[in-house]
C-alpha angles and dihedrals in degrees: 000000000000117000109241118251089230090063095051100048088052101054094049085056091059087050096113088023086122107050081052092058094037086052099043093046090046102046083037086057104032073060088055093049090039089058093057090064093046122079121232150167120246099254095036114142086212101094088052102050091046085047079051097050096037102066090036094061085048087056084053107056083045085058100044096045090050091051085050094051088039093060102043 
């Protein structure tokens, strides 16, 4: 039995799968971590935009770090 094309482009896909999700969860927690040392009030927006900027800039370096494997 012959293994569909569509399989197989889909798992090369998921090849660096893992190093996006480490990247989002630990810039998602070092923010966490990040919002205990900054003082806030209690209806500030700021927890939520460094939430926000923290796990974009994960998204980023994922980005980055997948262009630079694609063109070697």
């Amino acid at each position: 039995m012959m293994t569909p094309k569509r399989f197989l482009s889909s798992t090369s896909d998921n090849k660096y799968s893992a190093l996006k999700w480490g990247l989002i969860i630990f810039f998602a927690g070092l923010s966490l971590v990040i919002m205990e040392f900054i003082p806030t009030e209690h209806d500030s927006p700021l927890p939520y935009g460094l939430f926000a900027v923290s796990v974009s800039f994960g998204f980023l370096l994922y980005y980055f770090i997948i262009k630079r494997e694609i063109l070697k």
